[in-house]
C-alpha positions as a LaTeX table, in Angstrom:
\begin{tabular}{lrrr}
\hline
Residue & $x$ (\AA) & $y$ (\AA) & $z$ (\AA) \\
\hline
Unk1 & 8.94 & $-7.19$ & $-22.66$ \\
Unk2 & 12.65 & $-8.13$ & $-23.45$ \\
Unk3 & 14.57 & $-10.46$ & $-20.97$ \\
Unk4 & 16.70 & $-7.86$ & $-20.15$ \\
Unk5 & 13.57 & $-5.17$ & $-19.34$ \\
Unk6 & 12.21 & $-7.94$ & $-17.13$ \\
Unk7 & 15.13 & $-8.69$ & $-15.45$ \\
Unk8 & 15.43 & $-4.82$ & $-14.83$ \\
Unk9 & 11.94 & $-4.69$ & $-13.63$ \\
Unk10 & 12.78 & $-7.28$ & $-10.99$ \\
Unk11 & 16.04 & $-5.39$ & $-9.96$ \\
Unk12 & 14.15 & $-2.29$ & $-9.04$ \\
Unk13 & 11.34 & $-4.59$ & $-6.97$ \\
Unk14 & 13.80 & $-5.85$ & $-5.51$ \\
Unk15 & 15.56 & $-3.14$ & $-4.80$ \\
Unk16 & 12.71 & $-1.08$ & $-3.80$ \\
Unk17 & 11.70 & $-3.94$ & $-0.77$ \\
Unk18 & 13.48 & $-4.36$ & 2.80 \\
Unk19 & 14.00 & $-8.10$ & 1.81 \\
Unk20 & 13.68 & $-8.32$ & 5.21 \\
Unk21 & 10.40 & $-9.47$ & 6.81 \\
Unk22 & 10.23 & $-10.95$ & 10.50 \\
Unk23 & 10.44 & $-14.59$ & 11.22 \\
Unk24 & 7.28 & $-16.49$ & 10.08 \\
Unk25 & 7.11 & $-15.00$ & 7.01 \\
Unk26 & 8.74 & $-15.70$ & 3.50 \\
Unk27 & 9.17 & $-13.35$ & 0.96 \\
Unk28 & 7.89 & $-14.20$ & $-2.48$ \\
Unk29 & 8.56 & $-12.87$ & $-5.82$ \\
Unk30 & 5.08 & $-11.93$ & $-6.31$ \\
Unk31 & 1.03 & $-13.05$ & $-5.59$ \\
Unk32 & $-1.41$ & $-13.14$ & $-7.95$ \\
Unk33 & $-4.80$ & $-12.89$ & $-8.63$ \\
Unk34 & $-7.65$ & $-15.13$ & $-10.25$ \\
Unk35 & $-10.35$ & $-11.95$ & $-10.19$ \\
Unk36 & $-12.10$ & $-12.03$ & $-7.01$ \\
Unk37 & $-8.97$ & $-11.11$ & $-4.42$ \\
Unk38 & $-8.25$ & $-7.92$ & $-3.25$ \\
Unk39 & $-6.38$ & $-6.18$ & $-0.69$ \\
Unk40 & $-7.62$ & $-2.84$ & 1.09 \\
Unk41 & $-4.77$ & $-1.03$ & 1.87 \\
Unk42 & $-6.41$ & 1.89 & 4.11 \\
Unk43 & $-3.88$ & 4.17 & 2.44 \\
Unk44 & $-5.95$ & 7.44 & 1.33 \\
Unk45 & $-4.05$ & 9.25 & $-1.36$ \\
Unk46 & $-3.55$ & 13.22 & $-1.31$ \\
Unk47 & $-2.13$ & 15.62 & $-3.58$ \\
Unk48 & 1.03 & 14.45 & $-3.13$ \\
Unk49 & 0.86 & 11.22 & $-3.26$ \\
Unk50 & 3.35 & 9.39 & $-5.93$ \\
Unk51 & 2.88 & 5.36 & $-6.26$ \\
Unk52 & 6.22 & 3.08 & $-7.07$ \\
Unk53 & 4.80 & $-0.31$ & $-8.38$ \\
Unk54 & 5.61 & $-3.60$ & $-10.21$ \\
Unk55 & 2.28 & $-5.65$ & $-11.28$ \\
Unk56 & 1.51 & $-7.18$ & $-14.53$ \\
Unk57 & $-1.24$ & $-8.87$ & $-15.80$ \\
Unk58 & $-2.30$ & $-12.46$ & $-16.54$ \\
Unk59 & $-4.43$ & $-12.15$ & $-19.00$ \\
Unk60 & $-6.26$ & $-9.92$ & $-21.96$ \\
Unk61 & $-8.98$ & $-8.15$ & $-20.02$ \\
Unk62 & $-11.31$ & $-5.12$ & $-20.53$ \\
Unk63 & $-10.37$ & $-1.63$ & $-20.06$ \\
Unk64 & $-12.69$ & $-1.36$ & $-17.02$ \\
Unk65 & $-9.83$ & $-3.41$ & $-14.72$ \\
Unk66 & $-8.30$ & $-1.92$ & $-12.45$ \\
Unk67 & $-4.77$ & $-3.63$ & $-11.10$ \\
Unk68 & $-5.09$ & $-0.81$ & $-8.39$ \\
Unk69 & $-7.33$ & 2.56 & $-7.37$ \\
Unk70 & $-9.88$ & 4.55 & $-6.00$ \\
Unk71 & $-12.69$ & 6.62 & $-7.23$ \\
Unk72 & $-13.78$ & 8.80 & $-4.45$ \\
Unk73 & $-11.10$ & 11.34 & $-4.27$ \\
Unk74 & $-8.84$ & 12.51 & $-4.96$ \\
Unk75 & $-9.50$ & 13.16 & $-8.61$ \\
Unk76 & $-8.64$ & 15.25 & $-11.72$ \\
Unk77 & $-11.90$ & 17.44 & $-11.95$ \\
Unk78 & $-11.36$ & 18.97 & $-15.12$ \\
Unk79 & $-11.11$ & 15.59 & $-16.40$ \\
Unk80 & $-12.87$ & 12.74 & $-14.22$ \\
Unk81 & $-9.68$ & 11.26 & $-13.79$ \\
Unk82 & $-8.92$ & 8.91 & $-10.44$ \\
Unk83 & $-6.50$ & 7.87 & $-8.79$ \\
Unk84 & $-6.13$ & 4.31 & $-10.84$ \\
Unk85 & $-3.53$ & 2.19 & $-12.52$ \\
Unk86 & $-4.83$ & $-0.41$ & $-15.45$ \\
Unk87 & $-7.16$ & 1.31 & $-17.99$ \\
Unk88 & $-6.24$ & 1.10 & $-21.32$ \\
Unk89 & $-8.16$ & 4.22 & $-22.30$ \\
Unk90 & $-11.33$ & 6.32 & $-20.76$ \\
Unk91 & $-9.54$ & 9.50 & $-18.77$ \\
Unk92 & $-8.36$ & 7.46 & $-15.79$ \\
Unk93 & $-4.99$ & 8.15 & $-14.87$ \\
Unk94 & $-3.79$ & 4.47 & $-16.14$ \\
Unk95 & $-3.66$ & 5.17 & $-19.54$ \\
Unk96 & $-0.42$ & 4.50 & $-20.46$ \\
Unk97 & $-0.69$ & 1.02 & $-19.34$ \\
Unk98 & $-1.79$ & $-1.54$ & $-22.43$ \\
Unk99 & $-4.43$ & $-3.77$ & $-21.33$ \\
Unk100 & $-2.61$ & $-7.19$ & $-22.89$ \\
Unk101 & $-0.54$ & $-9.78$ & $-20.55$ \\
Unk102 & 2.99 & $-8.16$ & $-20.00$ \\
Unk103 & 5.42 & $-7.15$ & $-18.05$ \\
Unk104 & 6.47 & $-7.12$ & $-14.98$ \\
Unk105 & 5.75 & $-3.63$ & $-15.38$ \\
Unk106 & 7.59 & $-0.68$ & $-13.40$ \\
Unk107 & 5.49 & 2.62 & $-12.72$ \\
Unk108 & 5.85 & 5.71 & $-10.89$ \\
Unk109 & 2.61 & 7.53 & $-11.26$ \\
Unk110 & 2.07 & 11.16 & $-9.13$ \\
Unk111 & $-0.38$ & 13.94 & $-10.04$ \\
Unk112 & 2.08 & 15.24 & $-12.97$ \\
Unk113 & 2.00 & 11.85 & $-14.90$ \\
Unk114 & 2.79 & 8.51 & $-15.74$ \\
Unk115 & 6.78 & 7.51 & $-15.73$ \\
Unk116 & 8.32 & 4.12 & $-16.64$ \\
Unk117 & 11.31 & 2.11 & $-15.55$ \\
Unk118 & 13.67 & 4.26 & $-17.00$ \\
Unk119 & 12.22 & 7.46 & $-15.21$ \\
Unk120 & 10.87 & 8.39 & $-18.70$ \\
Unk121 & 7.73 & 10.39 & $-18.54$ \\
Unk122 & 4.93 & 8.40 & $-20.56$ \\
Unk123 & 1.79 & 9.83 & $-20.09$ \\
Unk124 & 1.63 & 13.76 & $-18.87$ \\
Unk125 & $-1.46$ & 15.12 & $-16.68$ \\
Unk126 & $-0.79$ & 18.75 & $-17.68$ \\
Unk127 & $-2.52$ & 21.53 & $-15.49$ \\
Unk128 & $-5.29$ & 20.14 & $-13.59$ \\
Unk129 & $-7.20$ & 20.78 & $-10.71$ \\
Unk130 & $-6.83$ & 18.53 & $-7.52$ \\
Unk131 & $-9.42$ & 17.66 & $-4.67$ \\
Unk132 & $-9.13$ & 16.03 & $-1.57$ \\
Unk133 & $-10.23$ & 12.34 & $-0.90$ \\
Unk134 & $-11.47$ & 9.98 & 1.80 \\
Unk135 & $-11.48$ & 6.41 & 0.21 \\
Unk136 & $-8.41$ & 4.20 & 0.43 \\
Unk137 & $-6.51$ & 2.31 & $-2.57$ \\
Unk138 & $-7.62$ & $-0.97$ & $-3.13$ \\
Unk139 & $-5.05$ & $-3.16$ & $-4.98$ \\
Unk140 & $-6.21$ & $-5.96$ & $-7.36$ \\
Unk141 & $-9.25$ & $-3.78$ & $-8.09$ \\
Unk142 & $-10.54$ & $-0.55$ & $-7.43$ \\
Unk143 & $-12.50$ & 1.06 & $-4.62$ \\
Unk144 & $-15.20$ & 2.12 & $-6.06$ \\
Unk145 & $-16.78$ & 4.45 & $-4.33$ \\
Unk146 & $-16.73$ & 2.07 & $-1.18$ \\
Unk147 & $-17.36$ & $-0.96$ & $-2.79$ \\
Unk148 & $-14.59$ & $-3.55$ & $-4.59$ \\
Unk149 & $-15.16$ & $-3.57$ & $-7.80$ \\
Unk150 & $-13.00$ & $-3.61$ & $-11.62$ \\
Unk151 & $-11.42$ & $-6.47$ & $-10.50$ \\
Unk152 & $-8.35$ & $-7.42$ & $-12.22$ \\
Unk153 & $-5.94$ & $-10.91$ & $-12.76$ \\
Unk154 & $-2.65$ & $-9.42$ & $-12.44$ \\
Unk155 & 0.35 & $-10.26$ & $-10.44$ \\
Unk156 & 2.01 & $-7.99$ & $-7.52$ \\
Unk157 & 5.61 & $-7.80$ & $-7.03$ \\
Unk158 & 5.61 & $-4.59$ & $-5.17$ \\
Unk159 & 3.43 & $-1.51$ & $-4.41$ \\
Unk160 & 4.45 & 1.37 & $-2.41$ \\
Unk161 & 3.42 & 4.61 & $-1.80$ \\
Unk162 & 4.84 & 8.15 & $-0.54$ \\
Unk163 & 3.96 & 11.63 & 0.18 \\
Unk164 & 6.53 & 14.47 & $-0.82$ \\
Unk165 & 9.42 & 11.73 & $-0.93$ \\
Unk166 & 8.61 & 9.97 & 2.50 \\
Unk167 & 7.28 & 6.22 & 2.39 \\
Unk168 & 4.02 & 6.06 & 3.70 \\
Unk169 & 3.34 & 2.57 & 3.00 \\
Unk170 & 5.11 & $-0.27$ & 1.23 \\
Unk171 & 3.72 & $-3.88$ & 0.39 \\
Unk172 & 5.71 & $-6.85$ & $-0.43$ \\
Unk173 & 4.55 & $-10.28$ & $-1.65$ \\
Unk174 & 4.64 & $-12.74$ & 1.44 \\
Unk175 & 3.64 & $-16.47$ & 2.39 \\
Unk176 & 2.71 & $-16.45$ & 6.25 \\
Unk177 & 4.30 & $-19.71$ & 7.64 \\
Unk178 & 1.91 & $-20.45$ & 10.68 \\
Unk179 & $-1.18$ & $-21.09$ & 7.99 \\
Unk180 & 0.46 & $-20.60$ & 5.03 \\
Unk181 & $-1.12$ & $-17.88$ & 4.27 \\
Unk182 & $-0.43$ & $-15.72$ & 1.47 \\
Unk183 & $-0.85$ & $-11.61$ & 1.40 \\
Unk184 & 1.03 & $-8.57$ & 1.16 \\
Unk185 & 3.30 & $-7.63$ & 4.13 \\
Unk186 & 3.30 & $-4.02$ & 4.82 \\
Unk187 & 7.02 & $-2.64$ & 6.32 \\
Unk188 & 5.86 & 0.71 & 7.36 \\
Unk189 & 3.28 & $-0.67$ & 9.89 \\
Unk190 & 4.18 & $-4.11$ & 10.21 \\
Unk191 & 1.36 & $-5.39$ & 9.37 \\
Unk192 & 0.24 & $-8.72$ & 7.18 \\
Unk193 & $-2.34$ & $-7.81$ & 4.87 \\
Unk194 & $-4.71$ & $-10.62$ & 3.44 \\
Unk195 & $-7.53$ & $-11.56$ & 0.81 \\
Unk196 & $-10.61$ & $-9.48$ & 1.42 \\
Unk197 & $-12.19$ & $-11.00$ & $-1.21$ \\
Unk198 & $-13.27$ & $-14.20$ & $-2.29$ \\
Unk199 & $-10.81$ & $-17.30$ & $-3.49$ \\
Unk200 & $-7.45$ & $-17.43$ & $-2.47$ \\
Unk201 & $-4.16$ & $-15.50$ & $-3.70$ \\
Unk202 & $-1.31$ & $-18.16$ & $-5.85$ \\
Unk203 & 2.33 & $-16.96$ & $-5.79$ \\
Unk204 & 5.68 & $-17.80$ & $-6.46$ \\
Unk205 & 8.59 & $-17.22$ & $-3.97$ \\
Unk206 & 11.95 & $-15.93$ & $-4.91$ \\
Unk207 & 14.54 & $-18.28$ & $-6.78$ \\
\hline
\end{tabular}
């Protein structure tokens, strides 16, 4: 990615976040994971459901990372695709995403297709057949069927996600003074969200 791309891509995260969290926290640019850190977000995806996110990864990894998803539901029948970002090929609805270290990376991914910083469709879905989930997005892997799993080293520097154009949920890098403590601040609920994994998250806060 070009300097100006990246710069871009950080423009739109930015843009995209309140830059505005409550006293004893500190917004950082992004956190980042070594491979064993996740985050449940107990966000459930539906139909409708269209994900705005910045991530990129840290390093050359297999297809079978996930930087975010879930398996159980709701999925593309007629293809066995899930709701997942970070495949480099198989039929998961990632597959516009290179699995090499680049970025940051800006996404909008809903049940049509895959579009890109520039609001460029990349990958198209065509006609498929929806169902109806219960399992929540994991970010830094996937949920996999209930269990963590695909784990990926990639960096966050925003994740949000709505339902037919209203925010549902939106997640932005964040140190928690008290313990310093580092996580993923959700606006919509204000609510901190840390590692439920193992290890700890690194980060780097805005310049």
């Amino acid at each position: 990615m070009d300097l100006m791309t990246r710069r871009r891509a950080m423009m739109l995260a930015r843009q995209a976040s309140s830059g505005r969290l409550p006293s004893g926290f500190t917004e950082y640019e992004y956190i980042e994971a070594t491979g064993t850190q996740y985050i449940n977000t107990g966000y459930i995806p539906t139909n409708d459901t269209e994900i705005h996110a910045v991530t990129m990864r840290t390093a050359v990894q297999s297809w079978q990372k996930w930087d975010w998803g879930v398996s159980g539901g709701p999925r593309v029948l007629s293809a066995g695709s899930y709701w997942a970002w970070g495949s480099a090929s198989d039929k998961q609805a990632s597959n516009y995403n290179p699995d090499i270290p680049y970025g940051p990376y800006v996404v909008r991914v809903n049940k049509n297709g895959v579009y890109d910083s520039m609001d460029t469709l990349r990958g198209n879905f065509g006609t498929l057949t929806w169902t109806e989930g219960n399992l929540p997005i994991f970010l830094f892997c996937g949920n996999y069927s209930g269990t963590a799993d695909k784990f990926c080293k990639v960096r966050f520097y925003y994740w949000a996600a709505y339902e037919n154009g209203t925010k549902m949920v939106e997640f932005i890098p964040a140190l928690r003074r008290s313990d310093n403590e580092l996580g993923l601040y959700e606006t919509v609920s204000a609510t901190f969200f840390t590692n439920a994994g193992s290890g700890v998250f690194t980060g780097a806060a805005l310049a």
